[in-house]
C-alpha positions in Angstrom: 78.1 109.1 89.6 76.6 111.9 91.3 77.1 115.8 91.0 77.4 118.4 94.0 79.3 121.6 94.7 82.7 121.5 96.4 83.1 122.9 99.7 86.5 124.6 99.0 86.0 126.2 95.9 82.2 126.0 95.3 82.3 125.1 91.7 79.5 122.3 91.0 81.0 119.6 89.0 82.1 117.2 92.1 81.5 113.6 91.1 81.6 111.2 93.0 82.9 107.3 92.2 83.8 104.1 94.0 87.6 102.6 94.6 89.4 99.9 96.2 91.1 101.9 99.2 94.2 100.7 100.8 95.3 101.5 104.3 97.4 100.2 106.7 96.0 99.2 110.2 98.4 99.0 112.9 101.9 100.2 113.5 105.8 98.7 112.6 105.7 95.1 112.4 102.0 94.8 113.3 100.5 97.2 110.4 98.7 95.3 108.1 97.5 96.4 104.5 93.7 96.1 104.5 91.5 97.6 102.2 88.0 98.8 101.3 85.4 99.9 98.6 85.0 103.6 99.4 82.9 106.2 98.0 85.9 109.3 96.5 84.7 112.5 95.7 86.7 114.6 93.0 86.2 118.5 92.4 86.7 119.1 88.4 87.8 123.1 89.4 90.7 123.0 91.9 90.8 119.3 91.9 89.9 118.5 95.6 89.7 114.7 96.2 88.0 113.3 99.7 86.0 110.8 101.1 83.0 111.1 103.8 81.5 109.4 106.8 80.4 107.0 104.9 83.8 106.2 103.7 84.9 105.9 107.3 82.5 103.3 108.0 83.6 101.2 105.3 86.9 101.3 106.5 86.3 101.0 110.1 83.9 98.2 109.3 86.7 96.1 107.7 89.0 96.5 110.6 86.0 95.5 112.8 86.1 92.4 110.5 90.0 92.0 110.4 89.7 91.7 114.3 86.9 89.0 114.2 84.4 91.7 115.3 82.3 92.9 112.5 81.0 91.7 108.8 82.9 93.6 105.8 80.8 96.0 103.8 
């Protein structure tokens, strides 16, 4: 875990810790659940919770790899 200062509040105390993120990818009968190991950060003060770039890689990397395109992170 890692410590930083949030950018709403500016309390330190933002950690930071990986989950299993589900999303859905697509829309009505097409959406399908996929998921990804993403990177959450969590403010301890006013109890922010988000993810960053990084995040969005992991995510859009597994689509890439749902559609044939791309290797999984």
């Amino acid at each position: 875990m890692s410590e930083n200062h949030c950018s709403i509040c500016g309390a330190t105390g933002v950690r930071s810790f990986v989950v299993d993120q589900s999303f859905v990818y697509g829309e009505g009968d097409d959406g399908v659940e996929l998921s990804a190991q993403v990177e959450v950060y969590s403010c301890s003060s006013c109890g922010l919770k988000y993810t960053d770039a990084e995040g969005e890689d992991r995510r859009n990397a597994v689509v890439l790899n749902h559609l044939g395109g791309g290797h999984d992170r």
